[in-house]
BAFI-3210 file (N, C-alpha, C; in Angstrom, 3 decimals, decimal comma, padded with zeros to 6 digits):
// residues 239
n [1|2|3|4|5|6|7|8|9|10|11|12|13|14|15|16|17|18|19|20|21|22|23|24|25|26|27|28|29|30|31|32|33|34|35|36|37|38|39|40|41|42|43|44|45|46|47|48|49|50|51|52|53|54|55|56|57|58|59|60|61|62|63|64|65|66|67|68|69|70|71|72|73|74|75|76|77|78|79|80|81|82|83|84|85|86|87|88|89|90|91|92|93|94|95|96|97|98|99|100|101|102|103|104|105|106|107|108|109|110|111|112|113|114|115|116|117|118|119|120|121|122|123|124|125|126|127|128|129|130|131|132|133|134|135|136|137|138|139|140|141|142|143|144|145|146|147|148|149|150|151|152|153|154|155|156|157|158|159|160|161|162|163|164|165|166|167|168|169|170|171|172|173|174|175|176|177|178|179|180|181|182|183|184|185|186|187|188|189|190|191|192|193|194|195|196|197|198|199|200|201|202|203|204|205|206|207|208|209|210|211|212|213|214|215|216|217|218|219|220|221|222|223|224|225|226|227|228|229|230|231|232|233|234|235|236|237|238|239]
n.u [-015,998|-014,093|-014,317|-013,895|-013,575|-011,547|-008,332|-007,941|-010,030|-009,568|-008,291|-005,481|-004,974|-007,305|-006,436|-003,659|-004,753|-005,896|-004,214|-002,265|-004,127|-003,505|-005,501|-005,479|-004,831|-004,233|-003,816|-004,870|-003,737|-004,556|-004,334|-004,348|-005,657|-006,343|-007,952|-008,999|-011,840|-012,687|-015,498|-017,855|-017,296|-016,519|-013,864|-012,694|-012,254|-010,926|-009,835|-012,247|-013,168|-011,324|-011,476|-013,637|-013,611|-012,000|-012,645|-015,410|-014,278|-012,873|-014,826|-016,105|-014,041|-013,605|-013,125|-010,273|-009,134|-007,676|-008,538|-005,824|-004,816|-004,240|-003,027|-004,007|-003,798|-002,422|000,289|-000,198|000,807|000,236|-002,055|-002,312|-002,885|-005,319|-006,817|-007,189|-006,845|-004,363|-001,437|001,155|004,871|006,737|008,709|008,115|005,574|006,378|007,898|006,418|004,425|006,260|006,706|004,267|003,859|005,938|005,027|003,197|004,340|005,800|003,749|002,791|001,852|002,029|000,892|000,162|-001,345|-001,317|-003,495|-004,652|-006,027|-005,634|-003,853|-002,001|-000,205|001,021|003,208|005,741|005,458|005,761|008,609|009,874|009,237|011,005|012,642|011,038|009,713|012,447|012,754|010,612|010,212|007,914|004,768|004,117|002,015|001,459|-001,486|-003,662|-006,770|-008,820|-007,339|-008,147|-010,547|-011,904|-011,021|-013,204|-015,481|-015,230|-016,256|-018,954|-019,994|-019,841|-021,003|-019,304|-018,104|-015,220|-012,164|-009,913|-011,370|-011,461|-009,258|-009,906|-010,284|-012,120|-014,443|-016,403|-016,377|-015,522|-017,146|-019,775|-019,214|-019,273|-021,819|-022,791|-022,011|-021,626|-023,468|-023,842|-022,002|-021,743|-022,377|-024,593|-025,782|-023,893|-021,970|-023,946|-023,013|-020,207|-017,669|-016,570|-018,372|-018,633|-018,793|-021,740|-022,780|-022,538|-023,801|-025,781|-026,392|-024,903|-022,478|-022,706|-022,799|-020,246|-018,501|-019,042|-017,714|-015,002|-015,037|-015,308|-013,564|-010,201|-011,223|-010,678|-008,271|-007,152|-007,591|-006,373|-003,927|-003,659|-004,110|-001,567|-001,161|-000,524|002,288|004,530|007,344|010,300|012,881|016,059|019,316|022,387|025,988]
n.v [030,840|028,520|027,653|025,486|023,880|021,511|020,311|017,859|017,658|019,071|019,742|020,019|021,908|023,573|024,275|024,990|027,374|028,688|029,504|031,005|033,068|034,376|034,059|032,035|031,875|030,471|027,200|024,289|021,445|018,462|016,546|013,492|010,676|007,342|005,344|003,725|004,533|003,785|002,143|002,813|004,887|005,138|004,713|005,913|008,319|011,070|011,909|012,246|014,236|016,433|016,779|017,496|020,120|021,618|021,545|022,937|025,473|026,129|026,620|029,072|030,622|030,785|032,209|031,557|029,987|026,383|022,677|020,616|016,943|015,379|013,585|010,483|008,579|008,358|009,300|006,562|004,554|003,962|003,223|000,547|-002,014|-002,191|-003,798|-003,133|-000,356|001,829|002,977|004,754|005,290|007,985|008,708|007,933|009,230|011,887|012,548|011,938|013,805|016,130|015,648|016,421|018,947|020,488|019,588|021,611|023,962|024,322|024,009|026,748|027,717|029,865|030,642|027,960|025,973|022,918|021,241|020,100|017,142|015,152|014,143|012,968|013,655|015,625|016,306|015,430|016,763|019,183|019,247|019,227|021,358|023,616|022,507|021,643|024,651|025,921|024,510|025,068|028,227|029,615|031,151|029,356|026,955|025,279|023,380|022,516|021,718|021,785|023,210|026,404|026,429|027,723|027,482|028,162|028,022|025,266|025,115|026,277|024,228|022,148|019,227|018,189|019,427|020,031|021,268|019,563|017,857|018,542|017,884|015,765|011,940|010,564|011,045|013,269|015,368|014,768|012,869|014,498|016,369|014,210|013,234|015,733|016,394|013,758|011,274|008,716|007,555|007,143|004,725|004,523|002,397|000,890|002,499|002,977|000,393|000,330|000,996|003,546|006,012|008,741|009,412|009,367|011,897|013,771|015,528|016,440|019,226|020,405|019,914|021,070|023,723|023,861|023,010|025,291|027,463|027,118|025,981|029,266|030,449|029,175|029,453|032,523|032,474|031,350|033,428|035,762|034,881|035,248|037,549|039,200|038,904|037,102|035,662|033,159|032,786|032,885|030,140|030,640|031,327|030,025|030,702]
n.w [-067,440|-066,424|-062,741|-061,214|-057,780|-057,080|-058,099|-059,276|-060,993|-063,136|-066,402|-068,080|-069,954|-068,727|-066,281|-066,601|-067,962|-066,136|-064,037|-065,673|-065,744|-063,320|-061,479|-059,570|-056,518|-054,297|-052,654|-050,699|-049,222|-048,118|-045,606|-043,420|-041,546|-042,326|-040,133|-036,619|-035,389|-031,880|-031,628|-032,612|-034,923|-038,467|-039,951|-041,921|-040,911|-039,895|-042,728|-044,252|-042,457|-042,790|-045,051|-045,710|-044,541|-046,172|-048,714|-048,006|-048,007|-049,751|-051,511|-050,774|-051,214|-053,608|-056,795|-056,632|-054,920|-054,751|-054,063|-053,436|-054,226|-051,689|-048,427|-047,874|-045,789|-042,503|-039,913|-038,028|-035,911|-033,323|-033,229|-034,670|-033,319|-033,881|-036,184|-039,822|-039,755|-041,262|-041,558|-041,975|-042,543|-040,388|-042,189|-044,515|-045,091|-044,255|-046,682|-049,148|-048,537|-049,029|-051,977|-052,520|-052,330|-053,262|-055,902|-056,038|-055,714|-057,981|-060,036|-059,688|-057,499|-054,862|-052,486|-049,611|-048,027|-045,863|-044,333|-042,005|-040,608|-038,635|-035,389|-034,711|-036,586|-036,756|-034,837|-036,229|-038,449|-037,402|-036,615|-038,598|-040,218|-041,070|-042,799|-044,994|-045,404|-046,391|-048,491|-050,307|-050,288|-050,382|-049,331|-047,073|-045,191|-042,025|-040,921|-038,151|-038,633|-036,269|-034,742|-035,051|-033,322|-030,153|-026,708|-025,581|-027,400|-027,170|-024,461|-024,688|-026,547|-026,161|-024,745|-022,454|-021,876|-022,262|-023,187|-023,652|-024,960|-027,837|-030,709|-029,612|-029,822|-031,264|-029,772|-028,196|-029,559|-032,538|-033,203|-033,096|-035,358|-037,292|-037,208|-037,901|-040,494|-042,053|-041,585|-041,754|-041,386|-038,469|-036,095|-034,214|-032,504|-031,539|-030,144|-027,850|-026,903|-025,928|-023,716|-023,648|-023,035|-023,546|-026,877|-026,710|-025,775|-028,027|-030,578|-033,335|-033,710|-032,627|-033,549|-036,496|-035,661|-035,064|-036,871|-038,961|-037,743|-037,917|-040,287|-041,097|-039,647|-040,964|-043,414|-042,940|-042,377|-044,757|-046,800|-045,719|-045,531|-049,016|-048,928|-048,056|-045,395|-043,797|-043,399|-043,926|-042,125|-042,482|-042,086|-040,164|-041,963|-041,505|-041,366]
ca.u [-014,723|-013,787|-014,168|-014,235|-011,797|-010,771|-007,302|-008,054|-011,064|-009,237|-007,589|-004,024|-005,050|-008,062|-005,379|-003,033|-005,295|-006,446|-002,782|-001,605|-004,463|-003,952|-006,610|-005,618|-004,322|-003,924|-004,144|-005,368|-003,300|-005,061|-003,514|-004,861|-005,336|-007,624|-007,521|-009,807|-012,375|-013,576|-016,531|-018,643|-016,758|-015,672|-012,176|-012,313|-013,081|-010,166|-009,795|-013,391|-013,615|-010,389|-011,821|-014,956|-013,814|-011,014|-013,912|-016,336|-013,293|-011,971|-015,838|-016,033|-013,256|-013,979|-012,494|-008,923|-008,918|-007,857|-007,942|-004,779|-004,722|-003,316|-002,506|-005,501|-003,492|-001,272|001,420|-001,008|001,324|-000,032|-003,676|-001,670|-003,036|-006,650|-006,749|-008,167|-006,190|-003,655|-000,685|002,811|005,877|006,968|010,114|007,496|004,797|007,300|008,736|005,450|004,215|007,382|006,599|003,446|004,448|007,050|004,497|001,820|005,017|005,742|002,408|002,784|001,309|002,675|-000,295|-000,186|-001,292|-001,314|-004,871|-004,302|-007,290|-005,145|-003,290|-000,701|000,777|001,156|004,724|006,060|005,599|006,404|009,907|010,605|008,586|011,570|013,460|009,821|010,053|013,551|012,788|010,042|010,259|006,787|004,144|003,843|001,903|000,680|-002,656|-004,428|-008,123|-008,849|-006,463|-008,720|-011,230|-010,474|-011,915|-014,850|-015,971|-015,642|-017,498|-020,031|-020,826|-019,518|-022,155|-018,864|-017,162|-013,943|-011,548|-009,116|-012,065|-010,932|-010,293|-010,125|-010,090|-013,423|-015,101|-017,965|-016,275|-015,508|-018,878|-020,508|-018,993|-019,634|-023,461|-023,592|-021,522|-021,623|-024,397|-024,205|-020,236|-022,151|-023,077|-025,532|-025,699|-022,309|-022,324|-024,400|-022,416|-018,998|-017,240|-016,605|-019,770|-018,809|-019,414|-023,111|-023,218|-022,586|-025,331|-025,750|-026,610|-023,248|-021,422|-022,794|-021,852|-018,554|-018,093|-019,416|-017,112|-013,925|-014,864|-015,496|-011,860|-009,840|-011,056|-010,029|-006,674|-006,251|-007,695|-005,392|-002,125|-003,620|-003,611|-000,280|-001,168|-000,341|003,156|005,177|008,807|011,426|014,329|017,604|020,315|023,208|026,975]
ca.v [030,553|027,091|027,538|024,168|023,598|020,353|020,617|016,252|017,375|019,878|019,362|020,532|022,856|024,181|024,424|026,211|028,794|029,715|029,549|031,910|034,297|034,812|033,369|031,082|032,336|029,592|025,900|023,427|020,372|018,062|015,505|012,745|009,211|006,015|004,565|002,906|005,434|003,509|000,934|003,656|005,972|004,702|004,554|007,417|009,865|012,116|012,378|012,704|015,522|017,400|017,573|017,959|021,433|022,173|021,751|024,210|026,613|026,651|026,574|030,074|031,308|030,354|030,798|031,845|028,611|024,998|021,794|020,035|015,910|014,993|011,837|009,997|007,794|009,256|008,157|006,047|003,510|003,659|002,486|-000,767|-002,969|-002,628|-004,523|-002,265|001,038|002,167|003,673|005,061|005,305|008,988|009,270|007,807|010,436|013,150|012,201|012,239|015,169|017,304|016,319|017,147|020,455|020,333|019,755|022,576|024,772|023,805|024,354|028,122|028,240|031,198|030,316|026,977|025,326|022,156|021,414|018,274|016,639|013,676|014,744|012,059|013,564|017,329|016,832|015,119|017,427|020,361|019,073|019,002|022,113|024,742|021,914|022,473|025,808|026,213|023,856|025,303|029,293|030,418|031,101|027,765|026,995|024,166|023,846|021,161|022,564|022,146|024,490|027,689|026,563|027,838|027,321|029,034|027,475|023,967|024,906|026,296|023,763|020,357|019,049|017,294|020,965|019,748|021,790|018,668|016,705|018,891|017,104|014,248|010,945|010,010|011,403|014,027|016,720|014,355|012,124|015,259|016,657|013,504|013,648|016,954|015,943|012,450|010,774|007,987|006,726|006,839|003,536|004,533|001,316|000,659|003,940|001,967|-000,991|000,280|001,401|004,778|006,475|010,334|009,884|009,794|013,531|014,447|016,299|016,971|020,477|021,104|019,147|022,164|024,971|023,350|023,383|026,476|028,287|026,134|026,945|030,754|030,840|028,947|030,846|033,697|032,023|031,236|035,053|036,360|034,430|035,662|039,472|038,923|039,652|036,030|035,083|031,963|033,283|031,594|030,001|031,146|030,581|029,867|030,720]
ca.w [-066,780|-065,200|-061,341|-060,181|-056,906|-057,226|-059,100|-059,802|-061,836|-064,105|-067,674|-068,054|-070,688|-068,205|-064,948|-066,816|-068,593|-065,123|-062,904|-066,296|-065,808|-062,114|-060,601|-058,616|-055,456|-053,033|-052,890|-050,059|-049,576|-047,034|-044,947|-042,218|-041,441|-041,975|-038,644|-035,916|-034,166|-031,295|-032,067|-033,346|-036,186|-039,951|-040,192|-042,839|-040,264|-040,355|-043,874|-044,513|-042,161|-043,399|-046,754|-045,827|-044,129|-047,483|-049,862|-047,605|-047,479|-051,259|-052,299|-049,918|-051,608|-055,168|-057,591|-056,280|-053,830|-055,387|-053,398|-054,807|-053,918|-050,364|-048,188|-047,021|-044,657|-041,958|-038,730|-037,181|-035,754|-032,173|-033,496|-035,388|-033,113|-034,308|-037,513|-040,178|-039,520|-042,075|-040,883|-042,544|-041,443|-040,489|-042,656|-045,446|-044,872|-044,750|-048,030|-050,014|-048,337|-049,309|-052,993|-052,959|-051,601|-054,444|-057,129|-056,197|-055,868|-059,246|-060,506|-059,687|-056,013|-053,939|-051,010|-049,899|-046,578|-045,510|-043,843|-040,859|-039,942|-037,529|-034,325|-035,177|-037,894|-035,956|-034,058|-037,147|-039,392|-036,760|-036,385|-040,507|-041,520|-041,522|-044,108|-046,024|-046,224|-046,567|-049,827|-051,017|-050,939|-050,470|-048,154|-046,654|-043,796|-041,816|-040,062|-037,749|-038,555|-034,958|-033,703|-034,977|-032,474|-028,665|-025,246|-025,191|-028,054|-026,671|-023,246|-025,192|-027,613|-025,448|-023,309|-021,258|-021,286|-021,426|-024,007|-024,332|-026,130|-029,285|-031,310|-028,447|-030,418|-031,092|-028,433|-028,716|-031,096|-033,704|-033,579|-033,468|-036,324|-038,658|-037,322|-038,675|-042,347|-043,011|-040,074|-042,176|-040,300|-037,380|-035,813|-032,697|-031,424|-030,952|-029,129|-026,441|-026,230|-026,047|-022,665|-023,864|-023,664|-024,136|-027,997|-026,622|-025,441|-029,036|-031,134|-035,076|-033,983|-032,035|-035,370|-037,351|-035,299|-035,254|-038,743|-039,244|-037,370|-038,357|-042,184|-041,114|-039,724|-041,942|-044,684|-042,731|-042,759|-046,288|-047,219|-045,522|-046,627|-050,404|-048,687|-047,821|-044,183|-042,688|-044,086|-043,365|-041,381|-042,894|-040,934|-040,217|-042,309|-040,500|-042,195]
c.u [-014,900|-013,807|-014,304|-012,958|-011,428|-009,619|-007,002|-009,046|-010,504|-008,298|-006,426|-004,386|-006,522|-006,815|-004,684|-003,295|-005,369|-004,868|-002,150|-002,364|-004,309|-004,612|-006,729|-004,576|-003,572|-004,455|-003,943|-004,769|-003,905|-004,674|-004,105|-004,516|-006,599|-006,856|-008,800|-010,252|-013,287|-014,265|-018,236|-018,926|-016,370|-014,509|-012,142|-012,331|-012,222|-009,970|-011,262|-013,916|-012,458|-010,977|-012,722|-014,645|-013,049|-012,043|-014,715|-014,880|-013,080|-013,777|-015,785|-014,990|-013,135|-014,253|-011,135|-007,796|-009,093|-007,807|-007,082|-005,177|-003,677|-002,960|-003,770|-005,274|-002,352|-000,264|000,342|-000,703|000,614|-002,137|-003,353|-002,468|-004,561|-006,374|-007,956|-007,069|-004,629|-002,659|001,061|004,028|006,360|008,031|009,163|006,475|005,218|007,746|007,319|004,787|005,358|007,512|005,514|003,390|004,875|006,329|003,703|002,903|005,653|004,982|002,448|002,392|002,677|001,959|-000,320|-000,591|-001,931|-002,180|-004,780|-005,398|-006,733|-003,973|-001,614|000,270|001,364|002,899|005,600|006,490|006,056|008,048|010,654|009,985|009,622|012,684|012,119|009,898|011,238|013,466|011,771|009,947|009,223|006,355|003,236|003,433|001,037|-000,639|-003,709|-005,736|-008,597|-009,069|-007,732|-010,129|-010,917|-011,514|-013,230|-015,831|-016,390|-016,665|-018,524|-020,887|-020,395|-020,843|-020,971|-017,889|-015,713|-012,843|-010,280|-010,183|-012,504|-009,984|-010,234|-010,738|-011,540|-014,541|-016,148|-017,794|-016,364|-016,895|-019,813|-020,649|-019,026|-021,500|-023,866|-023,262|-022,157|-022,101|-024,381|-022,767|-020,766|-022,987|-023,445|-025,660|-024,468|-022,023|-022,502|-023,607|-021,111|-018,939|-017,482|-017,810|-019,549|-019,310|-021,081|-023,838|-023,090|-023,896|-025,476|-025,555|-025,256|-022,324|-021,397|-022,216|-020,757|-017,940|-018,352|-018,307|-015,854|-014,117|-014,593|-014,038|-010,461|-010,058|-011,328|-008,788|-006,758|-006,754|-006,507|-003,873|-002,565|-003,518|-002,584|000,105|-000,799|000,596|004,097|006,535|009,382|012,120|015,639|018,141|021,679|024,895|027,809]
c.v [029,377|027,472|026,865|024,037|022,591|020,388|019,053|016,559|018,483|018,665|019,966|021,578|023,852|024,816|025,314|027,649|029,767|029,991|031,014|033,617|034,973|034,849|032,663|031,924|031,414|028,037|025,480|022,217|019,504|016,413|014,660|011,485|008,681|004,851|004,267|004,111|004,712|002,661|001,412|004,367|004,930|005,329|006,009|008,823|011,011|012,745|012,469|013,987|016,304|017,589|017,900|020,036|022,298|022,485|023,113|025,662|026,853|027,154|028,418|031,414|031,328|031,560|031,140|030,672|027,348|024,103|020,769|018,316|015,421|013,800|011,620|009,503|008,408|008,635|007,703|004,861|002,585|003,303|000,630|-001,778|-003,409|-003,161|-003,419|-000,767|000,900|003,494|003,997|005,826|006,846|009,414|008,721|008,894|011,669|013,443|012,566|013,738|016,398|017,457|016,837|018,560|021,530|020,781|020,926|023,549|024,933|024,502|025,694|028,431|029,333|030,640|028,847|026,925|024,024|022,297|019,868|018,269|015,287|014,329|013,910|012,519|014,978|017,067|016,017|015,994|019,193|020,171|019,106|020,192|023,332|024,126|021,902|023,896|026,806|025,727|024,613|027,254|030,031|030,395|030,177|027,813|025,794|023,997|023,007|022,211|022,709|023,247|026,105|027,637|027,190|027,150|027,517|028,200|026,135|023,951|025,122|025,470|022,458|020,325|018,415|018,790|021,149|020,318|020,415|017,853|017,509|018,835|016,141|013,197|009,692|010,198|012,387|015,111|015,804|013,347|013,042|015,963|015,294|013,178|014,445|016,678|014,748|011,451|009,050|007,129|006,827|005,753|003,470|003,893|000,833|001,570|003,102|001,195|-000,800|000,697|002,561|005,524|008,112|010,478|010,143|011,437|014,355|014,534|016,704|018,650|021,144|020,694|021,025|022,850|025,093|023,819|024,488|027,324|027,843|026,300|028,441|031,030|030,139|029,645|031,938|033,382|032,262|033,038|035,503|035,738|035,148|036,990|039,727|039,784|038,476|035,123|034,414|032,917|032,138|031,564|030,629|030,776|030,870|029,752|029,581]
c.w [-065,823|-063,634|-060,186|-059,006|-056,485|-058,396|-059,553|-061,246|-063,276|-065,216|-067,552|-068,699|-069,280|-066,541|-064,806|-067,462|-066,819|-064,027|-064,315|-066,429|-064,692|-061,572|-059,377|-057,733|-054,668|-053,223|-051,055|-050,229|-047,936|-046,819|-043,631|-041,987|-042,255|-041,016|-037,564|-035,404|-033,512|-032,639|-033,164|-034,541|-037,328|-039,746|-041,042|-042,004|-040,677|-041,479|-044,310|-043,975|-042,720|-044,801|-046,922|-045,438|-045,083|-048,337|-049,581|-047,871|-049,201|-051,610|-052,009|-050,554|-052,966|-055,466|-057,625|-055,137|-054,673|-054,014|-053,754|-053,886|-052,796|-050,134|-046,796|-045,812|-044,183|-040,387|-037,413|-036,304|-034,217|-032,348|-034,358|-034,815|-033,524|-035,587|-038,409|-040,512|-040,547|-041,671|-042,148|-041,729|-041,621|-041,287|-044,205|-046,025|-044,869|-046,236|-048,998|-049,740|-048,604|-051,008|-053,336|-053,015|-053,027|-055,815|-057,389|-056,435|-057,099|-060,456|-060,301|-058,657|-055,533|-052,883|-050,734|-048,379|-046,943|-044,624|-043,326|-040,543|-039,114|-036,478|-034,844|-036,314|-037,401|-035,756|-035,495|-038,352|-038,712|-036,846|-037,602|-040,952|-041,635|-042,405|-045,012|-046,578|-046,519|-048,223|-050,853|-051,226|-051,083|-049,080|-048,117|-045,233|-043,540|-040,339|-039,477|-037,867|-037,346|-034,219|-033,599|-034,030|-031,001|-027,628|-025,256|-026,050|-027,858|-025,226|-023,796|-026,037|-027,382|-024,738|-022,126|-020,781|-021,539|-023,295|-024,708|-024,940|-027,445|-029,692|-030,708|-029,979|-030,390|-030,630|-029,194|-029,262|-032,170|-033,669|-033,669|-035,270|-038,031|-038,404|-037,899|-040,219|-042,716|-041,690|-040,484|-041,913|-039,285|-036,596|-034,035|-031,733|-030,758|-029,736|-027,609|-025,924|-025,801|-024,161|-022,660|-024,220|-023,553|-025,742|-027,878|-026,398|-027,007|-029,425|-032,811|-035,223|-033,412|-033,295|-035,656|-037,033|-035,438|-036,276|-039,146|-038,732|-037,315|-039,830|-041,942|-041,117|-040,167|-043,208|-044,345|-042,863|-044,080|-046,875|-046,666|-045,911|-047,962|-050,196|-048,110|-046,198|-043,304|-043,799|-043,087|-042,753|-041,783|-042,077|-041,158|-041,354|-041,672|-041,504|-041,695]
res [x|x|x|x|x|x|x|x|x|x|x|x|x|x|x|x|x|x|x|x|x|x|x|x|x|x|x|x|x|x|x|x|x|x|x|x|x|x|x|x|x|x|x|x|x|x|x|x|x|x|x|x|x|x|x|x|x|x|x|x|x|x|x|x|x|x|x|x|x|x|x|x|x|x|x|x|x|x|x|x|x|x|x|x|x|x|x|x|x|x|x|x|x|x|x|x|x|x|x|x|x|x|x|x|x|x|x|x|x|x|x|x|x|x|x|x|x|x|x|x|x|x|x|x|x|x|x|x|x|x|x|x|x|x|x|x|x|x|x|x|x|x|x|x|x|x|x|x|x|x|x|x|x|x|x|x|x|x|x|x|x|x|x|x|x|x|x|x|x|x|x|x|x|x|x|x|x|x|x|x|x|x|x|x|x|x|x|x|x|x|x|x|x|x|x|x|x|x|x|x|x|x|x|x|x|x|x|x|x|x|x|x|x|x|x|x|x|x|x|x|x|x|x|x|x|x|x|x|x|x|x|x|x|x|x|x|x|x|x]
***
């Protein structure tokens, strides 16, 4: 039995054997930017870590978890002025994200969430998601990976302590967390030279933990939307 969870790498005939046997539970639609981090980070960051933590999560949940094809670039308008950074316009980004939505709902999803790895795209998509799931009819939910971190977690595993530098914008959650994935967007020296020297207090070994416990509860999320114990509340309707 096919149990790969990339829903790019499937065949139509392999997709739909497994969506007709009941298998598939839940799908992963993951959403961010490519945009400027500081003098230090690759531009990919956001979307490299959102899929880095979808992938750990569907793998975890395999083989009832797909990751369907998201939007790499997200409302990054207020980074424009760096040259480099790839930004769309919020009434653009809404629009594609409502068919993707569209298509997985389509495809036979019942479980879906939307998995944010960019702060920028959060109040945007808060202010449109009860015309989402007014449109779409399932259990739809949207989820800055972040969020399932709390307090405690950041004093414990910051060296600066400070709960707003999750996911603070560059700073020493997210340089930590691509030390621990992908060490190889990390440009050390820059580090040095820049103004901003909190990305220096980051650590590979705080990354991990990070991630570790940001996969753990996310795929406690998506389990539970498939045990139909964490369902979307639809909106009013209004006569």
């Amino acid at each position: 039995m096919n149990s790969e969870i990339l829903q790019r790498k499937h065949t139509r005939r392999e997709f739909r054997e497994r969506m007709q046997s009941g298998e598939l539970k839940a799908c992963i639609i993951p959403v961010a930017a490519v945009e400027q981090h500081l003098e230090h980070l690759a531009m990919e960051h956001d979307w490299r870590s959102v899929c880095h933590v979808a992938t750990l999560v569907a793998e975890r949940l395999r083989p009832q978890v797909l990751v369907a094809e998201g939007l790499m670039a997200g409302i990054s308008e207020h980074h424009m002025r760096h040259p480099g950074t790839l930004s769309l316009r919020p009434g653009t980004f809404l629009a594609v994200l409502s068919d993707l939505i569209d298509s997985v709902v389509r495809a036979g999803f019942k479980n879906i969430l939307v998995l944010n790895g960019h702060g920028g795209n959060t109040a945007p998509v808060n202010g449109t998601w009860d015309q989402f799931l007014r449109q779409s009819q399932v259990n739809l939910h949207f989820l800055p990976y972040w969020r399932v971190l709390t307090e405690d977690d950041a004093k414990e595993l910051l060296k600066s302590r400070l709960p707003s530098d999750v996911p603070g914008h560059a700073q020493e959650f997210e340089t930590a967390f691509a030390l621990a994935a992908f060490p190889e967007n990390v440009r050390p020296k820059s580090i040095k030279e820049q103004i901003d020297q909190k990305p220096a207090l980051a650590s590979a070994s705080a990354g991990e933990e990070f991630i570790k416990r940001i996969v753990d509860r996310v795929a406690i999320y998506v389990q539970e939307m498939m045990d139909g114990k964490r369902i979307a509340t639809m909106p009013d309707y209004y006569p």
